[in-house]
PDB file of N, H, CA, C and O in Angstrom:
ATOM      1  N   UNK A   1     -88.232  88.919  -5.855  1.00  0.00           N
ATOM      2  CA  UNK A   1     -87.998  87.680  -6.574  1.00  0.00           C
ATOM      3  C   UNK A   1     -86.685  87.743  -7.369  1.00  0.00           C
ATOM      4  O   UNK A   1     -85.989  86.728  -7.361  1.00  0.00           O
ATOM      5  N   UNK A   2     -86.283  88.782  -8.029  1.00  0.00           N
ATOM      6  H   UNK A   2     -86.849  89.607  -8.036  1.00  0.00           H
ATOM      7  CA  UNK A   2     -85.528  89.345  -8.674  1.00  0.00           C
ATOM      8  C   UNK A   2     -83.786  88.714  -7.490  1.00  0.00           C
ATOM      9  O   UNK A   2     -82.886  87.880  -7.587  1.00  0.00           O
ATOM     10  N   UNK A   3     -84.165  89.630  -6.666  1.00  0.00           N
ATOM     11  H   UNK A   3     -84.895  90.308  -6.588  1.00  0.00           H
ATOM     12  CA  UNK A   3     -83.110  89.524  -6.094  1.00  0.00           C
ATOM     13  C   UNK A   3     -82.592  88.017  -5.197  1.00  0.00           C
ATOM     14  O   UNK A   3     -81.528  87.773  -4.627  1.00  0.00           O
ATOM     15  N   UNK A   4     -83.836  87.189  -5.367  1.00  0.00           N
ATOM     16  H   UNK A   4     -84.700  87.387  -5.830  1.00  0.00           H
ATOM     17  CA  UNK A   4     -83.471  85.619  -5.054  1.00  0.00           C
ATOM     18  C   UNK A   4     -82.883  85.101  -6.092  1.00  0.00           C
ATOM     19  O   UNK A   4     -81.948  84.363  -5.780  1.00  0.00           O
ATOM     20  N   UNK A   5     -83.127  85.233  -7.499  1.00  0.00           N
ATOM     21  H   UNK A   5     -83.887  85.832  -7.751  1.00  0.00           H
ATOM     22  CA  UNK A   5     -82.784  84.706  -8.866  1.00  0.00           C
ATOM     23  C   UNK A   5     -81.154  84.819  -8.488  1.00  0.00           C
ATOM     24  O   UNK A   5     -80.434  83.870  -8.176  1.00  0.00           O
ATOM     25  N   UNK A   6     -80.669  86.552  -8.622  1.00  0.00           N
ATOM     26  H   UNK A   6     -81.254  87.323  -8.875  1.00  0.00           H
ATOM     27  CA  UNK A   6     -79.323  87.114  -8.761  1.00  0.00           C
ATOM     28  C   UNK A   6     -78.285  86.116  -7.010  1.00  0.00           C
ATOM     29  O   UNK A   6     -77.094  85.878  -6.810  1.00  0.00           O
ATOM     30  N   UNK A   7     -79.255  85.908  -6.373  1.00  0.00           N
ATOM     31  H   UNK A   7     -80.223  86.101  -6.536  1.00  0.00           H
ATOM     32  CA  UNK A   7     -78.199  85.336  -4.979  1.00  0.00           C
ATOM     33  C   UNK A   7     -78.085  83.778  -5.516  1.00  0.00           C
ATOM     34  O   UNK A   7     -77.061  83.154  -5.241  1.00  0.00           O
ATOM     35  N   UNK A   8     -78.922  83.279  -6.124  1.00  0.00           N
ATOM     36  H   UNK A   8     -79.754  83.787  -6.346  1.00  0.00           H
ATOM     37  CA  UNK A   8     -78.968  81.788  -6.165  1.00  0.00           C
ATOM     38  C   UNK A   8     -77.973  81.293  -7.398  1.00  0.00           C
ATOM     39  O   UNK A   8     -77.539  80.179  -7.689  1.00  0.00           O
ATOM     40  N   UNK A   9     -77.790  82.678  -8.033  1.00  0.00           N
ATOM     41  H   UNK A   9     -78.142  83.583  -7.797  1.00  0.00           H
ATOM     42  CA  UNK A   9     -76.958  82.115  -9.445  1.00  0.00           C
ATOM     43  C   UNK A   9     -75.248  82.464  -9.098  1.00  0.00           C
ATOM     44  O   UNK A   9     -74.301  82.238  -9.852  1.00  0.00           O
ATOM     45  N   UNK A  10     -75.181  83.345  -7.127  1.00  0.00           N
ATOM     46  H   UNK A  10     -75.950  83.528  -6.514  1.00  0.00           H
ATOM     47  CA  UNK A  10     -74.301  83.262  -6.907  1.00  0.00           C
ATOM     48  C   UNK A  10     -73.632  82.233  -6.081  1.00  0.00           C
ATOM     49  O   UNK A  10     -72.470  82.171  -5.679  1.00  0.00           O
ATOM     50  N   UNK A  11     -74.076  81.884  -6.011  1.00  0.00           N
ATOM     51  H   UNK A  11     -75.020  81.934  -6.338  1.00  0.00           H
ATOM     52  CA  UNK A  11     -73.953  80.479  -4.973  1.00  0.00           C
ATOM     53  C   UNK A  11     -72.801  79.213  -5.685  1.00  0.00           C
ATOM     54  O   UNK A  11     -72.939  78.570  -6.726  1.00  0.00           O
ATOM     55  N   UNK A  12     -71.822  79.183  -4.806  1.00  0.00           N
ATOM     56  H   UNK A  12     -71.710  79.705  -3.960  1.00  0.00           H
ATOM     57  CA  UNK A  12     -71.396  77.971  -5.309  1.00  0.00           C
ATOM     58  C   UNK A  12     -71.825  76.612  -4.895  1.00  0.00           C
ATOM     59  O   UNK A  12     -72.629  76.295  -4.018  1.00  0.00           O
ATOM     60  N   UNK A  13     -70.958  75.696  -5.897  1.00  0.00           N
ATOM     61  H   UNK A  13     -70.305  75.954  -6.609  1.00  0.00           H
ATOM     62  CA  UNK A  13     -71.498  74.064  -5.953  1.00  0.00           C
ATOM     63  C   UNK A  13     -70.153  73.241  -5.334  1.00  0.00           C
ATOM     64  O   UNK A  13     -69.247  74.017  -5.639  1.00  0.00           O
ATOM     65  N   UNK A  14     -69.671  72.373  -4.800  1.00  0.00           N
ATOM     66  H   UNK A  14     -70.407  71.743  -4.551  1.00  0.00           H
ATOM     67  CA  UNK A  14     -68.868  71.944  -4.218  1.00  0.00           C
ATOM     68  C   UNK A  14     -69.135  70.392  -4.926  1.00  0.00           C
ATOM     69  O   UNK A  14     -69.970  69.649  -4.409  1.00  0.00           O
ATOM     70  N   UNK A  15     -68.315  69.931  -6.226  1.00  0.00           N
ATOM     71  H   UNK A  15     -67.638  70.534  -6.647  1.00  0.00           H
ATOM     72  CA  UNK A  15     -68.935  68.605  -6.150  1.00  0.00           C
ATOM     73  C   UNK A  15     -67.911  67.654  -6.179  1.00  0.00           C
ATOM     74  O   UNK A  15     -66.836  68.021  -6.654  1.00  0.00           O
ATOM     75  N   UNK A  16     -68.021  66.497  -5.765  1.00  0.00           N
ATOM     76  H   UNK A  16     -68.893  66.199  -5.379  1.00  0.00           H
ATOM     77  CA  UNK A  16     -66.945  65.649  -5.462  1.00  0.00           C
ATOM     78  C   UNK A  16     -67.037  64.308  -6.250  1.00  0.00           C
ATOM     79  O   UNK A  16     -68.078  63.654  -6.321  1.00  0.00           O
ATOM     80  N   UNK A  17     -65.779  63.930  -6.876  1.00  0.00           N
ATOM     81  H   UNK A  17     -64.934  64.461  -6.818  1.00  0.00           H
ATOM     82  CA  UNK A  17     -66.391  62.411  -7.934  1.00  0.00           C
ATOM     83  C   UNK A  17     -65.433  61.957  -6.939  1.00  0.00           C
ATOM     84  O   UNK A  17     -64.251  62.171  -6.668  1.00  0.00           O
ATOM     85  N   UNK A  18     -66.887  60.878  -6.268  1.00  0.00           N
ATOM     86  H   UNK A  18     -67.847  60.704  -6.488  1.00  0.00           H
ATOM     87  CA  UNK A  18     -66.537  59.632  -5.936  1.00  0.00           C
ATOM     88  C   UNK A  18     -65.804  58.571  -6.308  1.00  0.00           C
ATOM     89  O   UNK A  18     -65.554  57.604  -5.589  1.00  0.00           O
ATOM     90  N   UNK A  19     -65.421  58.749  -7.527  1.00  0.00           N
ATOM     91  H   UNK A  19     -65.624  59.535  -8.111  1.00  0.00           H
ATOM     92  CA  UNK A  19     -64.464  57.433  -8.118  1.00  0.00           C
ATOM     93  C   UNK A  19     -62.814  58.536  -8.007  1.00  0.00           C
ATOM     94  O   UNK A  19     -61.887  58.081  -8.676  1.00  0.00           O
ATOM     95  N   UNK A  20     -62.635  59.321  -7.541  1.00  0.00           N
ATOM     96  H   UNK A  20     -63.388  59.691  -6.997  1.00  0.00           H
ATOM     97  CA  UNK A  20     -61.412  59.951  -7.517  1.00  0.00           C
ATOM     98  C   UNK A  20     -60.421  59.144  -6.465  1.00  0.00           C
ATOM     99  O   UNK A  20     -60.741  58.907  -5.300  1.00  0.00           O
ATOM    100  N   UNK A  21     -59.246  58.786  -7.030  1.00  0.00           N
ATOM    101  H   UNK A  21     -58.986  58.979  -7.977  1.00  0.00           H
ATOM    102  CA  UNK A  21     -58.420  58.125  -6.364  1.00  0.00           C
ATOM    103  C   UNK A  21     -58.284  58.787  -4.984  1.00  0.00           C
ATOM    104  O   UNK A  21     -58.749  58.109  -4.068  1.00  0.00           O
ATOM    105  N   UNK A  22     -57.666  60.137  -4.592  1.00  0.00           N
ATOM    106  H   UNK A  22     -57.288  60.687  -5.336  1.00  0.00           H
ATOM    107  CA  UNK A  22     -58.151  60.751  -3.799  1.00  0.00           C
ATOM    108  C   UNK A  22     -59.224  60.728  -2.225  1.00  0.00           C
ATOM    109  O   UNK A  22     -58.914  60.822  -1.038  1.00  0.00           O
ATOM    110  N   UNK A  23     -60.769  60.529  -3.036  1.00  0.00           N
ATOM    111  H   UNK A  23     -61.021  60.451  -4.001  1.00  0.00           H
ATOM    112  CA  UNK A  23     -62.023  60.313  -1.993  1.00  0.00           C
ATOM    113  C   UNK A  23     -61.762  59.146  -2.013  1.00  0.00           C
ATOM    114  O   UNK A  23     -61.442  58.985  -0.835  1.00  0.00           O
ATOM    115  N   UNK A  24     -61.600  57.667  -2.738  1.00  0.00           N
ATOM    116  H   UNK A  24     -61.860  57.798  -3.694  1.00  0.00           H
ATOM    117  CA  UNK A  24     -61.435  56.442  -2.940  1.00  0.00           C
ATOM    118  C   UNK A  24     -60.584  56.275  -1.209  1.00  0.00           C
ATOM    119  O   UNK A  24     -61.039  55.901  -0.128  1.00  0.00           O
ATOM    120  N   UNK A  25     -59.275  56.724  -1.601  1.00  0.00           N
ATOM    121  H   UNK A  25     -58.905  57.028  -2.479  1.00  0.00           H
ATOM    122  CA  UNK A  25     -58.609  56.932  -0.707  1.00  0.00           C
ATOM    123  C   UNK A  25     -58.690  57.417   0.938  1.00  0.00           C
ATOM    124  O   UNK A  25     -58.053  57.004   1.907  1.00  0.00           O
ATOM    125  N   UNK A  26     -59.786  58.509   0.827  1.00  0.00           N
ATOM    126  H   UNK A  26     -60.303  58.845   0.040  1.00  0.00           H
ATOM    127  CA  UNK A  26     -59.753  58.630   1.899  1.00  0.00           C
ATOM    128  C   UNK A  26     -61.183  58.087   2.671  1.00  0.00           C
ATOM    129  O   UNK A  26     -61.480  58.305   3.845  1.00  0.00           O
ATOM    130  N   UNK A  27     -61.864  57.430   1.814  1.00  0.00           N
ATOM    131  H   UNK A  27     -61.623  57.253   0.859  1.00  0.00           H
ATOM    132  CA  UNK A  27     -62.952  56.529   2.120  1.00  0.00           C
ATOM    133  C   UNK A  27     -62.321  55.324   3.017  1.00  0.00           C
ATOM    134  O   UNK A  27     -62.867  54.880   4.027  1.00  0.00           O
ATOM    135  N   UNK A  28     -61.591  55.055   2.703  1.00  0.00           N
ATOM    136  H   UNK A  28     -61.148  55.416   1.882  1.00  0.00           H
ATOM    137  CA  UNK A  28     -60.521  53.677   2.928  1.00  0.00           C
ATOM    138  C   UNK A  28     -59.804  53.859   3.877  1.00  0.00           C
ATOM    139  O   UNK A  28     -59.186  52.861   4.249  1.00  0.00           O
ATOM    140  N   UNK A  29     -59.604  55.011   4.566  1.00  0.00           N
ATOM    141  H   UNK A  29     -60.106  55.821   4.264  1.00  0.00           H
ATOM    142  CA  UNK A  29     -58.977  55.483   5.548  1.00  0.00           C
ATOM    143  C   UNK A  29     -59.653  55.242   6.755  1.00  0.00           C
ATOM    144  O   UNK A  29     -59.330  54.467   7.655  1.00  0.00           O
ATOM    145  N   UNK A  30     -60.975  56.254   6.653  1.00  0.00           N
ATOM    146  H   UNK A  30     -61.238  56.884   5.922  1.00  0.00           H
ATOM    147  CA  UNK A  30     -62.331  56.577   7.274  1.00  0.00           C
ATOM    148  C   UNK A  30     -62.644  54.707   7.692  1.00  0.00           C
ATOM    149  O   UNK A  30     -62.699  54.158   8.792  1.00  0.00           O
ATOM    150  N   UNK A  31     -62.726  54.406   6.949  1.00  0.00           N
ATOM    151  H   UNK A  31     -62.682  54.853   6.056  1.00  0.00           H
ATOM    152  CA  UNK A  31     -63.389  53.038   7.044  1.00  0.00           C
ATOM    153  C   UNK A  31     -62.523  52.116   7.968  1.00  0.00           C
ATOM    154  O   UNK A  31     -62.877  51.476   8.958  1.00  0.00           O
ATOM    155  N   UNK A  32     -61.011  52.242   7.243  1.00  0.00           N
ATOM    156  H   UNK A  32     -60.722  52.761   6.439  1.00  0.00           H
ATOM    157  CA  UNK A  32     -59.325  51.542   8.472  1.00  0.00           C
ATOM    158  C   UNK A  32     -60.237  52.084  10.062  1.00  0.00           C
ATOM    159  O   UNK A  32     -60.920  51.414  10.837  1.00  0.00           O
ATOM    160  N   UNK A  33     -59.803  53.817  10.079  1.00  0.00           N
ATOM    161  H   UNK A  33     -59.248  54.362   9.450  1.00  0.00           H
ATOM    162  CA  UNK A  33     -60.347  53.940  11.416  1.00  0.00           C
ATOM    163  C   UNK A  33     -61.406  53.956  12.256  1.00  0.00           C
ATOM    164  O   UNK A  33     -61.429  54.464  13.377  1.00  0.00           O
ATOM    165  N   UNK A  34     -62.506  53.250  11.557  1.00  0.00           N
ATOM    166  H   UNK A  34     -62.487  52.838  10.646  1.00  0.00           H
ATOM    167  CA  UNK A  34     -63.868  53.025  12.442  1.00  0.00           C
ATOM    168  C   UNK A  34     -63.910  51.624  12.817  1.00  0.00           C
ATOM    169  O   UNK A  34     -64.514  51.175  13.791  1.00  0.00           O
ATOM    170  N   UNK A  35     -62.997  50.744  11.692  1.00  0.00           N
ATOM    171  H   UNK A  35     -62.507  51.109  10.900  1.00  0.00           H
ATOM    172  CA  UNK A  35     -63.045  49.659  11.940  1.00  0.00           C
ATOM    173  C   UNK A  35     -62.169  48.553  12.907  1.00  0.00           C
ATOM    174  O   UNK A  35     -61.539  47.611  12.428  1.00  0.00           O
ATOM    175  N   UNK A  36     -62.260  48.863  14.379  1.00  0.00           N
ATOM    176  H   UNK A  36     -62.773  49.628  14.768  1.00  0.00           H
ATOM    177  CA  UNK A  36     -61.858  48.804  15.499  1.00  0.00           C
ATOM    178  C   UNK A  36     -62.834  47.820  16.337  1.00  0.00           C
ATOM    179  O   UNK A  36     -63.987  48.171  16.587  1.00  0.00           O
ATOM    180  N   UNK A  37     -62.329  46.598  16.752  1.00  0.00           N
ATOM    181  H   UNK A  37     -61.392  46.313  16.549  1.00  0.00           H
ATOM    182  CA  UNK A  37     -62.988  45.807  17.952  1.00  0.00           C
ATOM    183  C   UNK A  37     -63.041  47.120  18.900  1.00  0.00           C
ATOM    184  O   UNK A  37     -62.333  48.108  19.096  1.00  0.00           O
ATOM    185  N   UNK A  38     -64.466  46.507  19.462  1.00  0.00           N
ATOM    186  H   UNK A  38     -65.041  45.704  19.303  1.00  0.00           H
ATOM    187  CA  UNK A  38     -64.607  46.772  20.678  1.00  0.00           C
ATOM    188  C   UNK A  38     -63.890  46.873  22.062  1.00  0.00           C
ATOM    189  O   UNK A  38     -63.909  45.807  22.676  1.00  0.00           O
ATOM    190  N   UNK A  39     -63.243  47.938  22.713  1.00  0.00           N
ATOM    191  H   UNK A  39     -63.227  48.804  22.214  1.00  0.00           H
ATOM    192  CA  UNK A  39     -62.147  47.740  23.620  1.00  0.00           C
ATOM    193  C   UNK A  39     -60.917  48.571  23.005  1.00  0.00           C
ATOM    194  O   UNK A  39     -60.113  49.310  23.573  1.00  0.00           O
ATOM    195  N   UNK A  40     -61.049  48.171  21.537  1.00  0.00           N
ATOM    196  H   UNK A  40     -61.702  47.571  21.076  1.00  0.00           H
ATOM    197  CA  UNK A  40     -59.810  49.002  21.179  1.00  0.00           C
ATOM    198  C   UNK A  40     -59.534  50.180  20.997  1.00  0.00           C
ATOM    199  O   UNK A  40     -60.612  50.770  21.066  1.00  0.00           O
ATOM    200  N   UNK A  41     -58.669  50.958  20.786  1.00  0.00           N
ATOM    201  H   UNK A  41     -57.794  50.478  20.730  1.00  0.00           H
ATOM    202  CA  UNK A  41     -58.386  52.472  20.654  1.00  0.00           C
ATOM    203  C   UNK A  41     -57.910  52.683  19.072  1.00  0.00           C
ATOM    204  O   UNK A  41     -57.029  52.248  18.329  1.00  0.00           O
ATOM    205  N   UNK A  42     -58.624  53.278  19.032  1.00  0.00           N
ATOM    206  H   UNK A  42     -59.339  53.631  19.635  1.00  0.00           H
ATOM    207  CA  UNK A  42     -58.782  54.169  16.968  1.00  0.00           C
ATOM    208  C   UNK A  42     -56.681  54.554  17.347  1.00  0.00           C
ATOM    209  O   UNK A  42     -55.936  54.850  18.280  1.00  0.00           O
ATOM    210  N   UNK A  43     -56.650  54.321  16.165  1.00  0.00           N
ATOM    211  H   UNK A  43     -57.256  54.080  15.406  1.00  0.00           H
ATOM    212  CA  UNK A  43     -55.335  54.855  15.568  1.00  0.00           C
ATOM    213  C   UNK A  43     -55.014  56.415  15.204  1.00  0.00           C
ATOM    214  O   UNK A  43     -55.375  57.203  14.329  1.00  0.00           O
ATOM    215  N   UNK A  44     -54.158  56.445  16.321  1.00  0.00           N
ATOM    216  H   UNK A  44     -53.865  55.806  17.032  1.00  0.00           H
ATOM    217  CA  UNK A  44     -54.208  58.592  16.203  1.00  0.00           C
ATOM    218  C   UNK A  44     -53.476  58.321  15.014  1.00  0.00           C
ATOM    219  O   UNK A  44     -54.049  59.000  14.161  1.00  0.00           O
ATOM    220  N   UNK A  45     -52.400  57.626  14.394  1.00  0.00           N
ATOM    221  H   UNK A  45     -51.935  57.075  15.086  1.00  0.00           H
ATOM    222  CA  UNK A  45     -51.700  58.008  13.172  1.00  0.00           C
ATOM    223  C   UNK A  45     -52.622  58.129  11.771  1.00  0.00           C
ATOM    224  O   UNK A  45     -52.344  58.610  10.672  1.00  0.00           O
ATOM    225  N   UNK A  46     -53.847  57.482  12.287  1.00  0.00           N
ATOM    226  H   UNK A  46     -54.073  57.092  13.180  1.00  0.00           H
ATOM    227  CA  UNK A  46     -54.856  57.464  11.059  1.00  0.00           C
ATOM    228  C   UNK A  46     -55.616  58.805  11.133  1.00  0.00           C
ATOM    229  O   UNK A  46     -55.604  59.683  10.270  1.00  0.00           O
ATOM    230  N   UNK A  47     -56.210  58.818  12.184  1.00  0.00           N
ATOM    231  H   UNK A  47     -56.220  58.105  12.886  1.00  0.00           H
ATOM    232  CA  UNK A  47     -57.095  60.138  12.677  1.00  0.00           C
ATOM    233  C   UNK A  47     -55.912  61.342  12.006  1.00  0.00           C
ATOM    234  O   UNK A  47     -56.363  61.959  11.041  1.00  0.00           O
ATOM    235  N   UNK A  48     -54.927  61.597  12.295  1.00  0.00           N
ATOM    236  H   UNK A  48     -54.561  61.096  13.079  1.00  0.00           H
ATOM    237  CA  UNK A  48     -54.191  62.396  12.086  1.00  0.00           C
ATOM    238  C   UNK A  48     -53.871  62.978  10.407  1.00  0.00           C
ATOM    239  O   UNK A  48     -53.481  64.070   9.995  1.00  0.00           O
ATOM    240  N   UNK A  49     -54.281  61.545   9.619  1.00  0.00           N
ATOM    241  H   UNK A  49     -54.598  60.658   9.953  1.00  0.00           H
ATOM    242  CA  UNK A  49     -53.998  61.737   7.993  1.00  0.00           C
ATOM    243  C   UNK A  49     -55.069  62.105   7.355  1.00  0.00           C
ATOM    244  O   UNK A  49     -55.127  62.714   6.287  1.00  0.00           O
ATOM    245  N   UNK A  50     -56.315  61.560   8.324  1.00  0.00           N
ATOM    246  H   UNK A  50     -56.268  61.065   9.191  1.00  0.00           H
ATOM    247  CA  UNK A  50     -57.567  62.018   8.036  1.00  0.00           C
ATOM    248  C   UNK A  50     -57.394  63.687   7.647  1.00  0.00           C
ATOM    249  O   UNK A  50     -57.300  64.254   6.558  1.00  0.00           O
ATOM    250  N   UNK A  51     -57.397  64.214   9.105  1.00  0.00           N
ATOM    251  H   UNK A  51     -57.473  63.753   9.989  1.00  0.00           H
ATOM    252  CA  UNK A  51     -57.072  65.967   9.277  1.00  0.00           C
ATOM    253  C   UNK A  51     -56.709  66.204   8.349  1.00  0.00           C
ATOM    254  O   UNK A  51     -57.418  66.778   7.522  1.00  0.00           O
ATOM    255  N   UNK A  52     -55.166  65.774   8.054  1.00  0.00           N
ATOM    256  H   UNK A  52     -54.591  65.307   8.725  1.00  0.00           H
ATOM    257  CA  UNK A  52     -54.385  66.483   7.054  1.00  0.00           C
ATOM    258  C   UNK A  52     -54.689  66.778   5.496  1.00  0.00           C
ATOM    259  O   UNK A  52     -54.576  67.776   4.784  1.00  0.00           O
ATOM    260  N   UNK A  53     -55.188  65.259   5.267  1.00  0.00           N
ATOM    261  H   UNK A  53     -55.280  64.449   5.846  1.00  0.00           H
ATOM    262  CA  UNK A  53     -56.226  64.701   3.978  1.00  0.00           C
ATOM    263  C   UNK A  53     -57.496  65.681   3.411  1.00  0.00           C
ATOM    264  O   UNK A  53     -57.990  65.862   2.298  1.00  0.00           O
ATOM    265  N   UNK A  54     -57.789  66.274   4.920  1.00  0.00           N
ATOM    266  H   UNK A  54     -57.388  66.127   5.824  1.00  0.00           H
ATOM    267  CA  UNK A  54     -59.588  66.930   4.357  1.00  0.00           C
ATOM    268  C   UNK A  54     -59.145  67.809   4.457  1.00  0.00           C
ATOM    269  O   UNK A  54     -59.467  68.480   3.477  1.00  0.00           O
ATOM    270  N   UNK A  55     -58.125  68.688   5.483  1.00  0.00           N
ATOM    271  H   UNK A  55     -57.864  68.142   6.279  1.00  0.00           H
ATOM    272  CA  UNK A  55     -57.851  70.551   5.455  1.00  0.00           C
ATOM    273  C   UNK A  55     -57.148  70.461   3.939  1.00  0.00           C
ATOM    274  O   UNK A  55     -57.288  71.546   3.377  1.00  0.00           O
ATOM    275  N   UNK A  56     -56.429  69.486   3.106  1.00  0.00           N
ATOM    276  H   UNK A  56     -56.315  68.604   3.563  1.00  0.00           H
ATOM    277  CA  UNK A  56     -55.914  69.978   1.631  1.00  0.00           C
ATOM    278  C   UNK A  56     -57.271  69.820   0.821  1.00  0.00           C
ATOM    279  O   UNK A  56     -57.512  70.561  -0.132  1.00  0.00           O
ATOM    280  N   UNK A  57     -57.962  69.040   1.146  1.00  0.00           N
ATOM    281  H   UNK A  57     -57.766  68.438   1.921  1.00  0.00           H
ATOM    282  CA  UNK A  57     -58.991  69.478   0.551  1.00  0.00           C
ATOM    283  C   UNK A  57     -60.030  70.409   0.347  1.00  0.00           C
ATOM    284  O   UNK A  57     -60.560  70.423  -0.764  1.00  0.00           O
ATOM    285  N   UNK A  58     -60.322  71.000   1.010  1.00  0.00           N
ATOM    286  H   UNK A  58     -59.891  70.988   1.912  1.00  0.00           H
ATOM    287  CA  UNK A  58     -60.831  71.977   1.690  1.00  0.00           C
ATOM    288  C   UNK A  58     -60.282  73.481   1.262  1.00  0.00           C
ATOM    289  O   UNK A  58     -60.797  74.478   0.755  1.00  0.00           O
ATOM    290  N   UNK A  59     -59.105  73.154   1.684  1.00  0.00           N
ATOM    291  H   UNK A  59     -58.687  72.344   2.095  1.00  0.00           H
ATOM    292  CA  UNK A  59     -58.060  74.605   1.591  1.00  0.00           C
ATOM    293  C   UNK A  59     -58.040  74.599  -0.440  1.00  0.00           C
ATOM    294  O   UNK A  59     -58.139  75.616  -1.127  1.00  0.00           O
ATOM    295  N   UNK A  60     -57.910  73.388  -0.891  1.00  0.00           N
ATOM    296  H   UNK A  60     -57.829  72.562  -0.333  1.00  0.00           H
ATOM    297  CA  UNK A  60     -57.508  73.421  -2.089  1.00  0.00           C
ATOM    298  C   UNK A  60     -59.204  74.065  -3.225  1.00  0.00           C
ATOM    299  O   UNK A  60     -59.167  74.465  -4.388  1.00  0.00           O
ATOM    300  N   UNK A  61     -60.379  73.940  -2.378  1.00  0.00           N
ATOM    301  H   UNK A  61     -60.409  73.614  -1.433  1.00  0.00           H
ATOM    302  CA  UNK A  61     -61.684  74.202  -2.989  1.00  0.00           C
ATOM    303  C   UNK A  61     -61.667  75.598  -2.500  1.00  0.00           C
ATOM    304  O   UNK A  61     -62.133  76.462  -3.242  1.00  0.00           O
ATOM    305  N   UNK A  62     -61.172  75.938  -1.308  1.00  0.00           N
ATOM    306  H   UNK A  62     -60.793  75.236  -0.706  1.00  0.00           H
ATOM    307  CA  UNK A  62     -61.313  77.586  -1.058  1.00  0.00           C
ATOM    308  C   UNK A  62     -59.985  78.170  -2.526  1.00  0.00           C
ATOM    309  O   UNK A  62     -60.125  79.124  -3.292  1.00  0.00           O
ATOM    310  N   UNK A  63     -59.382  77.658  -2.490  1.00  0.00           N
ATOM    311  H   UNK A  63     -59.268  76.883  -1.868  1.00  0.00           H
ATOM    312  CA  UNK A  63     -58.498  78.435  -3.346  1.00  0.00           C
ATOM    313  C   UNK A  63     -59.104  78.227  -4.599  1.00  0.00           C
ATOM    314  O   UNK A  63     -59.409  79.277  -5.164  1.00  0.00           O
ATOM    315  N   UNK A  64     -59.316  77.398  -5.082  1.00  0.00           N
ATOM    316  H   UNK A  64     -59.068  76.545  -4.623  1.00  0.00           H
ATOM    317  CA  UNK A  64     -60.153  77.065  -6.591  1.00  0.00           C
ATOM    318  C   UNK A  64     -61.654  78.344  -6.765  1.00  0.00           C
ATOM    319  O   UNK A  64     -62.115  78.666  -7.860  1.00  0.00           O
ATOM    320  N   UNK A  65     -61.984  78.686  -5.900  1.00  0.00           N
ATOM    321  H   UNK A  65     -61.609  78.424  -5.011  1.00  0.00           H
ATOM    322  CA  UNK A  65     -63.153  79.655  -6.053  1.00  0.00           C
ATOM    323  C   UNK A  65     -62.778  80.770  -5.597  1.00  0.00           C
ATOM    324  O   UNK A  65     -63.622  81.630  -5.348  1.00  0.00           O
ATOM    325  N   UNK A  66     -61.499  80.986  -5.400  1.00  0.00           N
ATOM    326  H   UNK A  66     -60.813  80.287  -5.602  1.00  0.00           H
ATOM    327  CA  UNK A  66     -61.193  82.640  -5.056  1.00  0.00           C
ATOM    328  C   UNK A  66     -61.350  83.139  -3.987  1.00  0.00           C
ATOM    329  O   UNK A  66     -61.381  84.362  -3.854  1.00  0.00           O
ATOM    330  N   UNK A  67     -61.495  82.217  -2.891  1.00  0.00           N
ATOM    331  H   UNK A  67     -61.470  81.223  -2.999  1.00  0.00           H
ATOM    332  CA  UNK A  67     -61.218  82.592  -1.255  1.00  0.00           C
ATOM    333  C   UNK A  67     -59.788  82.331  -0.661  1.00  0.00           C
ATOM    334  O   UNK A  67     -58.877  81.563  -0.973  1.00  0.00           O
ATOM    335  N   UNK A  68     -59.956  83.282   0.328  1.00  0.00           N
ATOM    336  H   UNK A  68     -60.696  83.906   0.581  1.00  0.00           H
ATOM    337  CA  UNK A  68     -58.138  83.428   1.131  1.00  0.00           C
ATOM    338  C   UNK A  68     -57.790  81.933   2.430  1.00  0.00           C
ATOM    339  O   UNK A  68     -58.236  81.919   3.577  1.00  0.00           O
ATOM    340  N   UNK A  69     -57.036  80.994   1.894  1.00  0.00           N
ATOM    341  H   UNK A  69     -56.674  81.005   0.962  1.00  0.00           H
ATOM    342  CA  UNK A  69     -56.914  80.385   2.877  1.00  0.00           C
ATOM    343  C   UNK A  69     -56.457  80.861   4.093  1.00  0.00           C
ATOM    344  O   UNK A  69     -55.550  81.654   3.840  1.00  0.00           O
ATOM    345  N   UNK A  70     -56.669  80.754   5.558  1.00  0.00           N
ATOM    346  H   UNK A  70     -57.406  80.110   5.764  1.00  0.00           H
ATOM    347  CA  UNK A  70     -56.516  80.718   6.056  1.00  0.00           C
ATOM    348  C   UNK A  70     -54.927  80.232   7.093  1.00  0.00           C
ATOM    349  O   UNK A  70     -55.076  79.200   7.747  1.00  0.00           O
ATOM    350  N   UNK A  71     -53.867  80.766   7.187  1.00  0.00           N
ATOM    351  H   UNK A  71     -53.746  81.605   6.656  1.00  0.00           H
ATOM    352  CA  UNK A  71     -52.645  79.735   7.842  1.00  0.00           C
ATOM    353  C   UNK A  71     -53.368  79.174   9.385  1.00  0.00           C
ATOM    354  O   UNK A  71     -53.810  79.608  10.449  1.00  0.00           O
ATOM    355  N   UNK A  72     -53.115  77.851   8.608  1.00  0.00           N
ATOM    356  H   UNK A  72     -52.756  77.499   7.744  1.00  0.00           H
ATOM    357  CA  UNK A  72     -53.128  76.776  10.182  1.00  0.00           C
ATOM    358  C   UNK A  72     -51.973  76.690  10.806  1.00  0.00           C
ATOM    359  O   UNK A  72     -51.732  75.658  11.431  1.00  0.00           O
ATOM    360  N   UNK A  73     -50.986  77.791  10.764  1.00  0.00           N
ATOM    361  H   UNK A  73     -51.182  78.630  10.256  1.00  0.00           H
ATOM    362  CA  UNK A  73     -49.808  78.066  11.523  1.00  0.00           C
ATOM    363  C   UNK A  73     -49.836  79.116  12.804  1.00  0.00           C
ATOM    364  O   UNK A  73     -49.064  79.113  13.763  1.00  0.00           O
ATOM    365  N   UNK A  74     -50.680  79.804  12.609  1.00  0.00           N
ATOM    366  H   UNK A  74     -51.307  79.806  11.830  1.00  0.00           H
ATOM    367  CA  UNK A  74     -50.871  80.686  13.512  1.00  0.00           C
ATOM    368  C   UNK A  74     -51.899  80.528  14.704  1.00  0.00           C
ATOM    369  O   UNK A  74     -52.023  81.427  15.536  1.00  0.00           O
TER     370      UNK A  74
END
């Protein structure tokens, strides 16, 4: 039991405010590119900002808790 207590208090929390200009932002994005008639083709320039949008996010929460980003160059 002991040792469930000590893993659970290591655990991180990932939390995100929804009113952040930021998620606001990329809600609004998400939403541009789903919102496509039928027939039409999604916007790679959108899809593309998406990517870019969530790996800084992402990369920027691994660095905030003391993990090694990864280069998406290699």
């Amino acid at each position: 039991m002991k040792m469930m207590q000590e893993w659970a208090k290591k655990q991180k929390t990932l939390e995100i405010n929804h009113r952040s200009p930021v998620i606001e932002g990329l809600l609004s994005k998400v939403i541009q590119y789903n919102d496509v008639e039928e027939g039409e083709e999604k916007d790679e320039e959108i899809a593309k900002e998406l990517d870019e949008i969530t790996s800084i996010l992402i990369d920027g929460a691994l660095i905030r808790s003391g993990f090694d980003v990864p280069d998406a160059n290699m």
